[in-house]
DRENPAMAR-985949 format. One line per 2 residues: number of its first residue (from 1); their letters; for each residue x, y, z of N, C-alpha, C, CB. Coordinates in steps of 0.2 Angstrom, whole numbers, padded with zeros to 4 digits. Glycine has a CB too. Example, Ala and Ser with C-alpha at 12.3 -4.5 7.8 and 13.67 -1.06 7.14 Angstrom:
! residues 2
1	as	0066 -0028 0039 0062 -0022 0039 0066 -0016 0039 0057 -0022 0045 | 0064 -0011 0035 0068 -0005 0036 0064 0000 0039 0070 -0003 0029
END
This chain:
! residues 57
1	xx	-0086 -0024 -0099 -0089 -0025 -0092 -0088 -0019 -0088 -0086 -0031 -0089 | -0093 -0015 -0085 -0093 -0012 -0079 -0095 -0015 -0074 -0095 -0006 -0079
3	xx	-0089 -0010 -0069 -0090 -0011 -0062 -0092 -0006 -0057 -0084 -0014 -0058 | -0097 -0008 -0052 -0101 -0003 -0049 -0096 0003 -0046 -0107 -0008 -0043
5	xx	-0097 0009 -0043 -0093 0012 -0039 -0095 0012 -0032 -0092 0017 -0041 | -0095 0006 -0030 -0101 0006 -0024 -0092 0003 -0018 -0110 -0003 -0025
7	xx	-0093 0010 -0014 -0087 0009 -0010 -0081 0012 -0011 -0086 0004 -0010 | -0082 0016 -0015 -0074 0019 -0018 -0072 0024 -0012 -0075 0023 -0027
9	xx	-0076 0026 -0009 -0072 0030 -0004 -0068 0029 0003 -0076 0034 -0004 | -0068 0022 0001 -0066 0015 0009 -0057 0014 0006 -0073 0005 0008
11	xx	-0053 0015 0011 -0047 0012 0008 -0050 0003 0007 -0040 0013 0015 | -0043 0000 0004 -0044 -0005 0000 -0036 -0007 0000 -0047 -0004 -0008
13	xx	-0035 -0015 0004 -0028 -0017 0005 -0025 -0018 -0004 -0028 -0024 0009 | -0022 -0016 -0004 -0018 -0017 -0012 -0015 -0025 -0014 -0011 -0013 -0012
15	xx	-0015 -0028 -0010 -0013 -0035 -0006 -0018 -0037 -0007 -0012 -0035 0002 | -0022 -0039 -0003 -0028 -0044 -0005 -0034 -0041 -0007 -0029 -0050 0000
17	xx	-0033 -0034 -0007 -0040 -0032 -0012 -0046 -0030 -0007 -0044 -0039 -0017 | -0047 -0030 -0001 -0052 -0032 0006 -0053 -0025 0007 -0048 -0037 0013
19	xx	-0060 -0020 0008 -0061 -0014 0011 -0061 -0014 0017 -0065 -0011 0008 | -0059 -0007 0021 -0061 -0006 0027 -0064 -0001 0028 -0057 -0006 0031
21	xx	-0067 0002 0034 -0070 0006 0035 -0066 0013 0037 -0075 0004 0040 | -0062 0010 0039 -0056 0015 0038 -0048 0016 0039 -0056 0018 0041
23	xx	-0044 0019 0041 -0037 0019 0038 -0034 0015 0041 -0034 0025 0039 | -0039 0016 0049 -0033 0014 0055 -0034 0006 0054 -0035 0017 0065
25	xx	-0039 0004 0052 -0041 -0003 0053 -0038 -0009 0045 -0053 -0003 0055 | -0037 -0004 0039 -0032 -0005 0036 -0025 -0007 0037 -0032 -0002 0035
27	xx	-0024 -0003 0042 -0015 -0003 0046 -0016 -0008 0050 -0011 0005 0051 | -0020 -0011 0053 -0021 -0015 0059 -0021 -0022 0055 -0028 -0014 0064
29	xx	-0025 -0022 0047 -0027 -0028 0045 -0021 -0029 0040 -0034 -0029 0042 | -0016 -0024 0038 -0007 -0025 0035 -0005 -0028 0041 -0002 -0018 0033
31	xx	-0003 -0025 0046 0001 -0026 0052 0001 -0036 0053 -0003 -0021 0060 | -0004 -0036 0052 -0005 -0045 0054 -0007 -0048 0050 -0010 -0047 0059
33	xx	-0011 -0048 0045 -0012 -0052 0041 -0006 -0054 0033 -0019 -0049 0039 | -0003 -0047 0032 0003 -0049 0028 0007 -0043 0031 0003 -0050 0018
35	xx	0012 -0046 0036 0017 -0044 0039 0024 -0046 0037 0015 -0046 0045 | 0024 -0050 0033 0029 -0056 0030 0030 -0052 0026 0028 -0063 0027
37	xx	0025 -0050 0022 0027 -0046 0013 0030 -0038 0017 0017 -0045 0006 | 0029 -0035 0023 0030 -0029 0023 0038 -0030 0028 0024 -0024 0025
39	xx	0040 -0037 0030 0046 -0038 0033 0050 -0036 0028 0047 -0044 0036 | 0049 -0043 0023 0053 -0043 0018 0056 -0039 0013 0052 -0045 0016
41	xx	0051 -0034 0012 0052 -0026 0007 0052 -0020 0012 0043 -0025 0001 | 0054 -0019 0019 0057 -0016 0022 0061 -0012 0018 0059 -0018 0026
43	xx	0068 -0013 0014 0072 -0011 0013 0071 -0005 0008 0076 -0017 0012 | 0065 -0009 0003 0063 -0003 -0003 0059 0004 -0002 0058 -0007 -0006
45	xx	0058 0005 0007 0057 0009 0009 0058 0016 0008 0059 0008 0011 | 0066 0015 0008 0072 0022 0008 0071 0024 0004 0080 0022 0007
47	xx	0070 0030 0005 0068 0036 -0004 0075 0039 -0002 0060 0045 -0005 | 0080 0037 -0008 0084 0039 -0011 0088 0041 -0019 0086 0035 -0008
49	xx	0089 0044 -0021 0091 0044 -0029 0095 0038 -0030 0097 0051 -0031 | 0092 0036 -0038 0094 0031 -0041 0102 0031 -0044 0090 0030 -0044
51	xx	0107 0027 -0044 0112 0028 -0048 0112 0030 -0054 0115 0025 -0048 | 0115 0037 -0056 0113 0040 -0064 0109 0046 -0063 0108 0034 -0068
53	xx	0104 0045 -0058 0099 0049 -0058 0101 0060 -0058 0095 0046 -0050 | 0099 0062 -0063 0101 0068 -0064 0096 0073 -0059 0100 0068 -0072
55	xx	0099 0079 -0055 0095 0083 -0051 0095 0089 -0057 0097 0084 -0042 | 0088 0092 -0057 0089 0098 -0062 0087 0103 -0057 0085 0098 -0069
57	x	0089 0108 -0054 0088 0114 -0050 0085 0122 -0057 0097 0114 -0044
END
């Protein structure tokens, strides 16, 4: 099966799949529409090294 490329240059919530016309109206339709799922995963945020994680300079 192919799918058309009609739109690919529109962001696209990752969430529920829905295009916008652009970035800002993306951020607006996360902010409210699943605000729960970005309360809750707050924490996974922090870019930090993993325990173990080897730095090679």
């Amino acid at each position: 099966m192919v799918l058309p490329l009609v739109d690919e240059h529109k962001p696209k919530c990752y969430l529920c799949h829905e295009g916008f016309e652009n970035i800002e109206k993306l951020r607006d339709h996360q902010n409210i529409e699943h605000k729960d799922f970005f309360e809750s995963n707050e924490k996974q945020n922090s870019r930090e090294p993993s325990p173990g994680d080897v730095t090679v300079f």
